[in-house]
C-alpha positions in Angstrom: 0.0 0.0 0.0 1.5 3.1 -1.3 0.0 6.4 1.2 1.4 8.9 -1.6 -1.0 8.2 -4.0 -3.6 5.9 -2.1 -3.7 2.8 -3.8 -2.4 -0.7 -3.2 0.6 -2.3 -5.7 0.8 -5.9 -6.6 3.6 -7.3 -8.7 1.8 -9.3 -10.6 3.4 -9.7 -13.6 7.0 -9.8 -12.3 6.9 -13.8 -11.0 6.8 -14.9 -14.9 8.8 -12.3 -16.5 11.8 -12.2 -13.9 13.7 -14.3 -11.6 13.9 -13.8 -7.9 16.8 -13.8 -6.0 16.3 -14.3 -2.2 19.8 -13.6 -0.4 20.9 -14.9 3.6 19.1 -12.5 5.3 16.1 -13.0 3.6 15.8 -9.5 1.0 14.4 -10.3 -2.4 15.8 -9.0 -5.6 14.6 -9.2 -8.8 17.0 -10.4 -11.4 16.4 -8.3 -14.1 20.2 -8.8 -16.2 20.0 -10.9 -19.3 22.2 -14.5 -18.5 24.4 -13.4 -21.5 26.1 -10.6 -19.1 26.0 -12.6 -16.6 28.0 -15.1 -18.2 30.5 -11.9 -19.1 30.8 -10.8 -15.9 31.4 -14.4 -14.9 34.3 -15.3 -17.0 35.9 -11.3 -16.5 36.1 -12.7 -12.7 37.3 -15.3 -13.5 40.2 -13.6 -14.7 40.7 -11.1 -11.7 40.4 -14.3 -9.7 43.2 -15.4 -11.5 45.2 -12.5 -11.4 44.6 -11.9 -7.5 45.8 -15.6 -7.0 49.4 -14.6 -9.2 50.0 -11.8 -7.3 49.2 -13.3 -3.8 51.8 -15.7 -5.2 54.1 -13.1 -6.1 54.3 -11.5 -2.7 54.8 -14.1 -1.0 58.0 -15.7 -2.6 61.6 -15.1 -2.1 62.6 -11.6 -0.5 59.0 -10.5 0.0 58.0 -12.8 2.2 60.9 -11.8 4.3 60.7 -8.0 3.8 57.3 -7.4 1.8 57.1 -5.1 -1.4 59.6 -2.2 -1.4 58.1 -0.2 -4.4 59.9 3.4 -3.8 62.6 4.3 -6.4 65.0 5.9 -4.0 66.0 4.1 -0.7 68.0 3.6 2.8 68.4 0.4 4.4 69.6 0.2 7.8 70.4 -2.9 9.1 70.5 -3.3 12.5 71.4 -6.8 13.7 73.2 -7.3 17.2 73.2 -10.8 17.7 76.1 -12.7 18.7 75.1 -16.2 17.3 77.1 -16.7 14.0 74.2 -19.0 12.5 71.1 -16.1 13.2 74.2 -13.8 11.3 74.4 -15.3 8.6 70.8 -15.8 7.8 70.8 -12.3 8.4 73.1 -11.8 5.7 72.0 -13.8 3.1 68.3 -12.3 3.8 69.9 -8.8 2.9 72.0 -10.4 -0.3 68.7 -12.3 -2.0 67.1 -8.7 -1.3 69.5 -6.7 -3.7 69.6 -9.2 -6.1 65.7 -9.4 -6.3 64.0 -6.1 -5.4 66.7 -3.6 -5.0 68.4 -3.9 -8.6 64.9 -3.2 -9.8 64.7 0.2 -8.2 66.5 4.0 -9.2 69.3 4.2 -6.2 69.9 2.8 -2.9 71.7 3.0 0.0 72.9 1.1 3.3 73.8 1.6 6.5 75.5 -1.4 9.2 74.7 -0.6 12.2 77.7 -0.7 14.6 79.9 1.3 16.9 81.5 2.7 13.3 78.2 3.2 11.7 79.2 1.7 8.4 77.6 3.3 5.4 77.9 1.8 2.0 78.1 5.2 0.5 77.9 8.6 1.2 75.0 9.3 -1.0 73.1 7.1 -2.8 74.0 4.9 -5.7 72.7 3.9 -8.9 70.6 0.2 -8.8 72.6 -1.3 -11.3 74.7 -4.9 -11.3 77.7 -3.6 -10.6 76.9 -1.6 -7.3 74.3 -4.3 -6.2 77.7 -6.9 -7.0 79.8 -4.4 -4.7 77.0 -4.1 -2.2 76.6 -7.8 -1.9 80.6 -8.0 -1.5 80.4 -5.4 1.3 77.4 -7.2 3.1 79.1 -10.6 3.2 82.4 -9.0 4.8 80.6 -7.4 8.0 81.3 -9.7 10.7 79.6 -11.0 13.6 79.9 -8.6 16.7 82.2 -10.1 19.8 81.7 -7.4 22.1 78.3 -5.0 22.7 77.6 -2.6 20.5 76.6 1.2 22.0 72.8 1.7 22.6 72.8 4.9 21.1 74.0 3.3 17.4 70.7 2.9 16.3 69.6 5.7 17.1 72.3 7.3 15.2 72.5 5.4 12.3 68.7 6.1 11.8 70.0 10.2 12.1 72.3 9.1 9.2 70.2 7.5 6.9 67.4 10.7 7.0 70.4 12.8 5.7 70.4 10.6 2.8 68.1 12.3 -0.1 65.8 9.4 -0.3 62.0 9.0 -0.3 62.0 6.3 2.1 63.6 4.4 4.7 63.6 0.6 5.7 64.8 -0.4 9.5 65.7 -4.3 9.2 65.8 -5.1 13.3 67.3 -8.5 13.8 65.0 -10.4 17.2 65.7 -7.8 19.7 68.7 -5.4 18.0 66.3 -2.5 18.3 65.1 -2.7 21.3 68.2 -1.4 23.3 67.2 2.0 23.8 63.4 2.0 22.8 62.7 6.0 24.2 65.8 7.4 22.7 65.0 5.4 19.4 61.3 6.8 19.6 62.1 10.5 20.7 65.3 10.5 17.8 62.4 9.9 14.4 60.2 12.4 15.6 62.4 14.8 16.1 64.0 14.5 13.4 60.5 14.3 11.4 59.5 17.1 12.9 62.7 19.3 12.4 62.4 18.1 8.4 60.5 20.6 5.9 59.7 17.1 3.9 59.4 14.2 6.3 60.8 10.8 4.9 58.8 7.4 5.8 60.5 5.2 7.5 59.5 1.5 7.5 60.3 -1.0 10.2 60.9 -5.1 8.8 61.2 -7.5 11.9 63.6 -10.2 11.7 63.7 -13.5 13.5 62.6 -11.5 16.7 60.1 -13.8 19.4 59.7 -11.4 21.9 55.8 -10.0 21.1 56.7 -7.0 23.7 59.3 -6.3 21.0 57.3 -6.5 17.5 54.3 -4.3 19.6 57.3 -1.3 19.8 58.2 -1.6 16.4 55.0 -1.5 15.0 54.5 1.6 17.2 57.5 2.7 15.4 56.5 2.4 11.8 53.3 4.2 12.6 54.7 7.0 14.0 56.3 8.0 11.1 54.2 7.2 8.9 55.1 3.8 7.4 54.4 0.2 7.1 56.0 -2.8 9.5 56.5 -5.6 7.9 57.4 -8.7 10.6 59.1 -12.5 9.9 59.7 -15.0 12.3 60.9 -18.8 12.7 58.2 -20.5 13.7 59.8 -24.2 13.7 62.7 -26.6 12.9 62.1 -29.8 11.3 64.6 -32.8 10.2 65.6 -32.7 6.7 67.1 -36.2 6.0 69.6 -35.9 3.1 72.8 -37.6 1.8 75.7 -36.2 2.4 77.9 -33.8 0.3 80.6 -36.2 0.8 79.8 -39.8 -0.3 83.1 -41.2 0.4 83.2 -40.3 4.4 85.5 -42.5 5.9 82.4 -42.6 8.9 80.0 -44.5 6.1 77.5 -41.7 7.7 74.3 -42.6 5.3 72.4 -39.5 5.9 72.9 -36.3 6.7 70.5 -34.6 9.9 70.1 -31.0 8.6 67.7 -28.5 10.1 64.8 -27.3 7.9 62.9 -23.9 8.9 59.7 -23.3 8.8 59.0 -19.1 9.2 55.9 -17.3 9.2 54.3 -13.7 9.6 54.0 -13.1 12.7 51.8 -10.7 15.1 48.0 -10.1 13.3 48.2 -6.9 11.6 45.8 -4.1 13.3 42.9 -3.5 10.7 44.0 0.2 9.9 47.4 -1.2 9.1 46.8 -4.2 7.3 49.9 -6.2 5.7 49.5 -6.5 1.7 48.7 -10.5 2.2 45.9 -9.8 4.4 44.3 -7.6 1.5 45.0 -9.9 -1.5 43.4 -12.7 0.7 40.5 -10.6 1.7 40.0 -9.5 -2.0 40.4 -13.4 -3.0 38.1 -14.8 -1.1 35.3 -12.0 -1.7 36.0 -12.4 -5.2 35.5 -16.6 -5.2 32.0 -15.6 -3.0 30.7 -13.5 -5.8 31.6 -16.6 -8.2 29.7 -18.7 -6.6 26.9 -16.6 -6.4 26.5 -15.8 -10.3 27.4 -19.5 -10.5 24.5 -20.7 -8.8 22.3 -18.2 -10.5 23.2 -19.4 -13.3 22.8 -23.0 -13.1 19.0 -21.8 -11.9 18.4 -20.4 -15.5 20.0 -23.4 -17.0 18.1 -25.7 -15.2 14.6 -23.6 -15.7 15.4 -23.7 -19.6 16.0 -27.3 -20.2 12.8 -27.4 -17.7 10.3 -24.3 -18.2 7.3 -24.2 -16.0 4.1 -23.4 -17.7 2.8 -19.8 -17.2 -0.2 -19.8 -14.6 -2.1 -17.4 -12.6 0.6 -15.8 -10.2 -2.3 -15.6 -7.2 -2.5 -18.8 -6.7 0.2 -20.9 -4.3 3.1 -22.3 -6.1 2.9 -25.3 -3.5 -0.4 -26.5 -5.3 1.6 -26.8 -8.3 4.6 -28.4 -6.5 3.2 -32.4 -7.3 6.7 -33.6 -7.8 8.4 -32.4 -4.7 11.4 -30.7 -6.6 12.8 -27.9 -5.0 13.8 -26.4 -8.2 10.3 -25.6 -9.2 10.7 -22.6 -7.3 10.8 -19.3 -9.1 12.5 -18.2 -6.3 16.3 -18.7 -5.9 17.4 -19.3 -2.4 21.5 -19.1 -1.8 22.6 -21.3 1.2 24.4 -20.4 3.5 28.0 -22.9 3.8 27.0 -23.9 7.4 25.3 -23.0 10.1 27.9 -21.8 12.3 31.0 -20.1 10.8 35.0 -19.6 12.2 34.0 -16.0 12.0 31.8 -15.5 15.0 33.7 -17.6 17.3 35.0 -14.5 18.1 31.7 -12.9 18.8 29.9 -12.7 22.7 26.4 -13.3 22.3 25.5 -10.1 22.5 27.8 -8.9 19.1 26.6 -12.1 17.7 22.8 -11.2 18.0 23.7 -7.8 17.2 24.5 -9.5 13.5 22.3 -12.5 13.1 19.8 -11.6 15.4 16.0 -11.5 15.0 16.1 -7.3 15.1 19.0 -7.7 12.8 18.0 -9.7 10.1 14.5 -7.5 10.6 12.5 -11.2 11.2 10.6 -9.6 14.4 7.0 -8.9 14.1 6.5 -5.5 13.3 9.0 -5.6 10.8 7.8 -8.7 8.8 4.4 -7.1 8.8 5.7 -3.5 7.4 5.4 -4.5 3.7 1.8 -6.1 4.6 0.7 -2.9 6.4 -1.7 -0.1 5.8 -3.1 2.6 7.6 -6.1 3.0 9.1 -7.9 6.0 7.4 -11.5 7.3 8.5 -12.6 11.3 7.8 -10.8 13.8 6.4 -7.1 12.8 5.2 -4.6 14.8 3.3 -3.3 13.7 -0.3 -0.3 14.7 -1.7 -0.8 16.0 -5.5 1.6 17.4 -8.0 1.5 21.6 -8.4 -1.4 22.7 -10.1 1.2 24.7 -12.4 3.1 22.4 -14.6 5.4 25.6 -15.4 9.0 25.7 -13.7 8.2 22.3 -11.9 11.8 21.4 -10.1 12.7 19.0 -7.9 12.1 21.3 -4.7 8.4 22.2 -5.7 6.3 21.3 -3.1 3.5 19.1 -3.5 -0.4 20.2 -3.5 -2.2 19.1 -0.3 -5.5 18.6 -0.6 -8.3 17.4 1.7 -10.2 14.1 0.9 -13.1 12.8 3.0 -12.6 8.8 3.5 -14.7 6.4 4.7 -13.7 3.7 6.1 -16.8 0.7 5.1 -14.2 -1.9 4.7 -11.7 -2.0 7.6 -14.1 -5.2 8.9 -12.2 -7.2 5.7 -8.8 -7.2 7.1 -7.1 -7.8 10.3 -6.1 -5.1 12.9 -2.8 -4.5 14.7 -2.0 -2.1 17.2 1.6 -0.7 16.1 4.2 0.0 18.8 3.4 3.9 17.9 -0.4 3.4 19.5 -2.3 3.8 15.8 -3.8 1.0 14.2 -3.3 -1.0 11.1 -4.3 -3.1 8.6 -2.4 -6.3 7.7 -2.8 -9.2 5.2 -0.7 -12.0 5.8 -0.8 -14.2 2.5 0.0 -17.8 2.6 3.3 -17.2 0.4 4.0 -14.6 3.2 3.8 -16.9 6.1 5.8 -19.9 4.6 8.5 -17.2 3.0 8.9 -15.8 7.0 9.0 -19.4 8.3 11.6 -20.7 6.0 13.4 -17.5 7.3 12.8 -17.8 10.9 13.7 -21.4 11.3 16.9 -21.0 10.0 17.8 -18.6 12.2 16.4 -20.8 15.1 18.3 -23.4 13.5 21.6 -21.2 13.6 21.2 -20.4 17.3 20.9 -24.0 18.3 24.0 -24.5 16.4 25.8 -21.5 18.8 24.0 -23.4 21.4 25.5 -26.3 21.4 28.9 -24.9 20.7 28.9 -23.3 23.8 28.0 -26.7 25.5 31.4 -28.3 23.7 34.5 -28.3 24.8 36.0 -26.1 27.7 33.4 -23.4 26.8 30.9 -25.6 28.9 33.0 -24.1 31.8 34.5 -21.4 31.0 32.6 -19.6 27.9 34.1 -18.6 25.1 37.7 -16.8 25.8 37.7 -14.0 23.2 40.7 -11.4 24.1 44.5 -12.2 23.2 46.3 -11.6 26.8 44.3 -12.8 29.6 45.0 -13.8 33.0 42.9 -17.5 34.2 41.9 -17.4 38.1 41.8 -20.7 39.7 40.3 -21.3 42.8 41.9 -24.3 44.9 40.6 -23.5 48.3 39.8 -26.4 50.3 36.0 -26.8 48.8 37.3 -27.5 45.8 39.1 -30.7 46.6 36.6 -33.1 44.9 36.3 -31.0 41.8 39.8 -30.5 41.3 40.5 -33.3 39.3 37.6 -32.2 37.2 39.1 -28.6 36.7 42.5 -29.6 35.7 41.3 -31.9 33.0 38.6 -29.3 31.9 41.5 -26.5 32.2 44.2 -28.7 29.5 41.6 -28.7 27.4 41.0 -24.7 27.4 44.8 -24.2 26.6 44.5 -27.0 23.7 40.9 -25.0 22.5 41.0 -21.6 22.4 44.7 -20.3 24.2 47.1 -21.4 21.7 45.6 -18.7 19.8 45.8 -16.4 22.2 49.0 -13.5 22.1 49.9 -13.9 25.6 48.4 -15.8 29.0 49.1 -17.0 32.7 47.7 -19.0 35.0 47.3 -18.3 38.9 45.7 -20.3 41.7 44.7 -19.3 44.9 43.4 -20.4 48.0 45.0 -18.7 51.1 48.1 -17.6 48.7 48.6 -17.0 45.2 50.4 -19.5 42.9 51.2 -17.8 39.8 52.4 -20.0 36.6 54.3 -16.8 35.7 55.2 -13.6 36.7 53.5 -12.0 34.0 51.9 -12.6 30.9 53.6 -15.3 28.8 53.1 -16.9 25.0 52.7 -20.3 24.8 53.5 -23.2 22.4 53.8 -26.7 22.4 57.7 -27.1 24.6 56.2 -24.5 27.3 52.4 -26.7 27.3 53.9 -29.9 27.9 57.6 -29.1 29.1 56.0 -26.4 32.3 52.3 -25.5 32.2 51.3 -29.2 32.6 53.4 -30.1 35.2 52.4 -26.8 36.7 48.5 -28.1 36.6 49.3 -31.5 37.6 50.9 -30.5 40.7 48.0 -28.2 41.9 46.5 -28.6 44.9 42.7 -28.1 47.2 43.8 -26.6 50.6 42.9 -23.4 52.4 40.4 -20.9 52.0 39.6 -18.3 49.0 42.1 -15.3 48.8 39.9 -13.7 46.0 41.3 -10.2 46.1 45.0 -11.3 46.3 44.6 -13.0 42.9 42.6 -10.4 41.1 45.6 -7.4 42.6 48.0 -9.9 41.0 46.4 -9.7 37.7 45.3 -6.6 37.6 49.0 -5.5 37.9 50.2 -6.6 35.0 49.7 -3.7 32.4 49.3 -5.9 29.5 46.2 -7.8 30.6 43.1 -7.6 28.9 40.7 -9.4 30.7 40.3 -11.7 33.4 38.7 -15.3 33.4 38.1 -16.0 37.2 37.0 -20.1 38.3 35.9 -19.6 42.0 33.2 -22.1 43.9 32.1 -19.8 46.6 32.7 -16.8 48.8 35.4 -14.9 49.1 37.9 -14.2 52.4 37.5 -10.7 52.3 34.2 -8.6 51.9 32.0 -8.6 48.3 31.9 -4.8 48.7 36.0 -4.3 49.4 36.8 -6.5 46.3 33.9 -4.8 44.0 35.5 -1.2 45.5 39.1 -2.4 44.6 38.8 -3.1 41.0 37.0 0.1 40.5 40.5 1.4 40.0 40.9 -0.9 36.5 37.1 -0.4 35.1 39.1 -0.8 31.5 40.2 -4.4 32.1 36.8 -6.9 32.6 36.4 -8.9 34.6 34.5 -12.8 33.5 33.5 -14.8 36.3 32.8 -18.4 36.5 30.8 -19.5 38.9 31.6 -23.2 39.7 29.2 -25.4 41.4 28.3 -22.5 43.7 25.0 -22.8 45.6 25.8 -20.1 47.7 23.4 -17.3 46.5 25.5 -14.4 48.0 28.2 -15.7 46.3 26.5 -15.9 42.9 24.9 -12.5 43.2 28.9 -11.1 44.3 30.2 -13.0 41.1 27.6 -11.3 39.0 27.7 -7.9 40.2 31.6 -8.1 39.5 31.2 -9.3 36.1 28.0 -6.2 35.6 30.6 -3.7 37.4 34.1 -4.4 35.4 32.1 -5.2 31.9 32.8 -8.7 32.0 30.2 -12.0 31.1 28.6 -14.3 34.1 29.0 -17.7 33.6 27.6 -20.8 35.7 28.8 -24.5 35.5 27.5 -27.3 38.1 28.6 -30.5 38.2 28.5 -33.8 40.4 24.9 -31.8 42.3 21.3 -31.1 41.7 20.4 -28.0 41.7 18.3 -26.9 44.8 14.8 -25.6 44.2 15.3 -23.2 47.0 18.6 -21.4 45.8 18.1 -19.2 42.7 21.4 -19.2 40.2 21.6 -16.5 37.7 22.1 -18.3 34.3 25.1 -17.8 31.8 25.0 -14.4 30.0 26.0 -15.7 26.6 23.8 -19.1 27.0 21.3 -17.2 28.3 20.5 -14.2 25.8 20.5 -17.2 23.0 17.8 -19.3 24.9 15.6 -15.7 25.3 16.0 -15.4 21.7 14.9 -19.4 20.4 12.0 -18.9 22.8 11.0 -14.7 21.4 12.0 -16.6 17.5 8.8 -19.6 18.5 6.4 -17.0 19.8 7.1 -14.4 16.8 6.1 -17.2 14.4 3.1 -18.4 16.1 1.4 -14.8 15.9 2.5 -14.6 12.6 0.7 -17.9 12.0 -2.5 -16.6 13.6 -2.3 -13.5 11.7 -2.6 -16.1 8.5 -5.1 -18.2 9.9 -7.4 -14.9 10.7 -6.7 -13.3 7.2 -7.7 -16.4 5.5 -10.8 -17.3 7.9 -11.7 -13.8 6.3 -11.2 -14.4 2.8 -13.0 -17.4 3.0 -16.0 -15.6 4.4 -16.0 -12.9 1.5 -15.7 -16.0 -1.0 -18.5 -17.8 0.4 -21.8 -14.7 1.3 -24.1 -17.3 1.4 -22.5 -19.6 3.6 -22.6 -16.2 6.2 -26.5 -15.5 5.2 -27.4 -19.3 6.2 -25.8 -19.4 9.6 -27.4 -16.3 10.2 -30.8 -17.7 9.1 -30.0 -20.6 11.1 -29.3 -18.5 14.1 -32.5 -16.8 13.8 -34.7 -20.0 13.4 -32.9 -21.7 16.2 -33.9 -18.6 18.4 -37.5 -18.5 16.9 -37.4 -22.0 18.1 -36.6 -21.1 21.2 -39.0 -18.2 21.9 -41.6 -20.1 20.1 -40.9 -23.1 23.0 -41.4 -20.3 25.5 -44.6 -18.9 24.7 -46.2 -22.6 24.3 -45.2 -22.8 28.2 -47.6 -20.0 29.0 -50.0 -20.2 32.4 -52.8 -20.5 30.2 -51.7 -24.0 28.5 -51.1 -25.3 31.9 -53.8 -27.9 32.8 -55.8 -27.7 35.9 -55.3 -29.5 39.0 -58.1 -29.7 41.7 -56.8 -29.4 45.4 -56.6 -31.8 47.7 -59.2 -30.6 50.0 -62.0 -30.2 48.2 
């Protein structure tokens, strides 16, 4: 119902003419593109596909997997590598050699600076990029040698004060593990000065080498983006045998093979999203490209399919599903594109909240009101305003205002439709078709469908206990007081299986249990891999013990003052030593760091109501877990936050479809009734010779029928 000109619009033509497209969230398009583009658009992406795939290939071979794309004309390397260890040296250097040969002898001029107590510099100025110097440059790389003693703090720092006296357009920093990281303010304080002093400020880029230390790589990063450049970062991530024969196959030892080392590196530290590495944007653009293949490739098979199959015109107002003898899917006019699954890698790192936020029932506009908007009129009764065009046709623009005029309505046929009252207060008029209902249902069921699948995620693994652990340094609170005894067992097992879940992706972690004192794994935050895991965090858990009482506030100080921490996960079975208002008072100080508790088996309802006011106060998520008891009637637990918000949202999904589905059922009861008058005028004969009946019995019962009986006495 259009309420600009008054009348109601039907596309009736458009279901035989066009093909509909119904997308995820449930919008419908109309596919009004001959296939014949389609197919041209098809194979053009094809060929971007293609070329995205050669390029992500590109950068990430040889030198530019190391140091990433250098794409100025004019530049200054300064290579900065302190290390003592002859074998990290001479990786160094042949990193910096397979450089020039590949990307630097491509480029106008170039220029480099060693960094040592000398402050080597290949040449004054800049040099041509041609094979000659790039032969001489390779020459003078290979005879730096490996440092014996230490090397001043303050050469970095001056080398870097060097190389923006060289008239370049940018700069590259090659750091070797933790070469840089010497004198990190003076370093800091040196560029922007320098930047600052400079009419034209040069860019200087940071590349990270070998380095293992995330504390490291974070100042680095801050580095490059203070003045204004890109941070590239490579790292060995693991050593593997490489079995080989040996170069010398008469060896007096008869040694068969030879036991070589074979490295396996990797880009380390995920980029931020304003300063994305060039691989994370060629495999962003890759797969958005292969989704919109997919897409044109289903719509396409859909016309293919219809053509060797065409479906015989007939009246669009009647129900496709009376049509539908066969069963097959494909009869549709509409195309549906399926989601790959119900339950994606990318909202694992959701809460529920963000994840309703998204796939919700407001977000995907599936509530009521909103289903009903395109089924909607007004109610109009009396004098109404219309909106006509100008009565002068003459300099008609764009800003003219339309012509208001008065129109007297009656409204004789609001009894036809159904009536809603609309969260404004004012009343309208819906007509829920059958293809309406069963289009929302579809819809709405697999959305239900997709929260049952979050569901029972949740329910899997350690996030059964401890919920889904989204941030990258976090701090897990144990509790191994002396109520926790026959649990413990239970905790360790579930708390090996949170480390092999969800913290090996994690930037940084520790570990701390408490009972009357703290028992930190670490002093601070710590990254983890497989020697640390099964080398010291799992002897660590295995030698835990359930004794004393429940310092709360010791462990939560602890964690709270390390500045790296992001949130805290805190495992506690009861009430604290020290007061719920103290501990809620203390950690005021840190609102910026939240707090998740875990409520374990905890039937203490002061306890629970302390655990979730912390959680409310710092901006953290309540959890609950029992195990090994019944929970007591008499002792109300606060559910999960995350579980809980999902199972308010299958039970609002179930009751918004049943008032859709009475909303049908009363809109065709009405249609039915203006199909079939005379069904309506014989029940209301009926009714009225049922109560003529019924007065008729009445008056036959008058005191003059009523025979007469003598009395007794006479």
């Amino acid at each position: 119902f259009d309420p600009v000109i008054g009348k109601t619009i039907t596309a009736k033509y458009a279901g035989n003419l066009y093909h509909e497209v119904q997308q995820d969230n449930g919008d419908r398009y109309v596919l009004t593109c001959r296939p014949e583009k389609l197919r041209e658009y098809h194979h053009r992406l094809i060929r971007m596909l293609n070329l995205l795939r050669k390029r992500l290939l590109f950068i990430t071979n040889g030198s530019r997997r190391l140091f990433g794309t250098i794409g100025e004309p004019n530049v200054c390397l300064i290579c900065d590598c302190k290390t003592f260890d002859h074998r990290i040296f001479n990786q160094f250097q042949v990193s910096l050699t397979n450089l020039l040969k590949e990307q630097i002898i491509k480029i106008k001029k170039f220029n480099i600076i060693w960094v040592s107590n000398d402050n080597e510099q290949f040449r004054e100025q800049p040099v041509d990029a041609n094979a000659s110097n790039i032969d001489r440059a390779i020459d003078w790389i290979c005879d730096r040698k490996c440092p014996r003693n230490k090397i001043s703090i303050s050469a970095t720092c001056e080398a870097v004060v060097k190389a923006f006296n060289n008239n370049v357009q940018s700069i590259y920093l090659i750091s070797e593990g933790d070469s840089s990281d010497l004198a990190r303010e003076m370093l800091r304080d040196n560029i922007v000065k320098t930047r600052l002093s400079s009419t034209s400020p040069i860019p200087l880029h940071v590349v990270s080498l070998f380095c293992n230390n995330n504390d490291t790589q974070v100042f680095l990063r801050s580095i490059a983006q203070c003045a204004d450049g890109s941070y590239f970062c490579y790292k060995i991530k693991n050593e593997i045998s490489d079995l080989k024969a040996p170069a010398n196959l008469n060896d007096p030892t008869r040694i068969k093979l030879q036991d070589d080392k074979l490295q396996i590196g990797t880009n380390a530290l995920t980029p931020l999203p304003e300063y994305p590495l060039d691989i994370t944007l060629m495999y962003k653009e890759v797969i958005e490209c292969q989704n919109v293949i997919d897409r044109i490739e289903k719509i396409l098979g859909f016309i293919r399919d219809e053509n060797q199959n065409p479906v015989k015109s007939f009246d669009s107002t009647k129900s496709i599903d009376a049509f539908n003898v066969s069963g097959d899917n494909n009869f549709q006019r509409s195309l549906v594109v399926q989601s790959s699954a119900l339950f994606n890698d990318e909202e694992k790192d959701m809460t529920s909240a963000d994840w309703l936020n998204t796939y919700g029932i407001d977000a995907q506009k599936l509530d009521f009101f909103s289903v009903l908007q395109s089924a909607a009129f007004r109610h109009c009764d009396g004098v109404v305003k219309l909106l006509k065009p100008p009565e002068t046709s003459n300099d008609v623009t764009a800003s003219t205002p339309a012509n208001p005029q008065d129109k007297l309505i009656n409204a004789i046929y609001c009894d036809e439709f159904a009536h809603v009252t609309w969260p404004d207060g004012t009343i309208r008029h819906v007509h829920v078709t059958p293809e309406l209902y069963r289009d929302y249902e579809k819809r709405i069921r697999a959305l239900l469908e997709k929260l049952k699948a979050r569901l029972a995620w949740l329910k899997k693994g350690s996030r059964d206990v401890f919920g889904a652990v989204l941030e990258n340094n976090i701090y897990i609170l144990i509790d191994t007081s002396q109520s926790m005894q026959h649990h413990l067992g239970f905790v360790k097992e579930k708390l090996r299986l949170l480390i092999q879940d969800q913290l090996f992706a994690k930037e940084r972690i520790n570990v701390v249990a408490f009972n009357s004192i703290i028992n930190p794994w670490r002093d601070r935050l710590t990254k983890i891999n497989d020697s640390t895991t099964y080398s010291q965090l799992q002897p660590w858990i295995d030698g835990l013990n359930a004794e004393g009482s429940t310092n709360t506030l010791a462990a939560l100080r602890f964690a709270l003052a390390d500045p790296a921490t992001e949130a805290i996960y805190l495992l506690t079975d009861g009430r604290p030593d020290q007061k719920e208002r103290h501990i809620l008072s203390q950690v005021q100080y840190r609102q910026t760091v939240p707090i998740h508790t875990i409520a374990f088996n905890c039937n203490d309802q002061t306890a629970n109501q302390f655990l979730f006011d912390l959680a409310k106060q710092t901006g953290g998520r309540f959890h609950t877990f029992n195990y090994g008891f019944e929970k007591q009637i008499s002792i109300e637990i606060p559910e999960s936050e995350d579980v809980g918000s999902l199972k308010n949202e299958l039970t609002r999904g179930g009751k918004e479809l049943e008032r859709i589905a009475a909303l049908r059922d009363e809109c065709l009861g009405r249609a039915w009734s203006r199909e079939n008058p005379q069904t309506k005028v014989s029940k209301s004969k009926s009714q009225q010779i049922n109560n003529n009946d019924k007065s008729a019995l009445v008056k036959s019962q008058s005191p003059l029928d009523v025979p007469f009986r003598p009395r007794s006495g006479m």
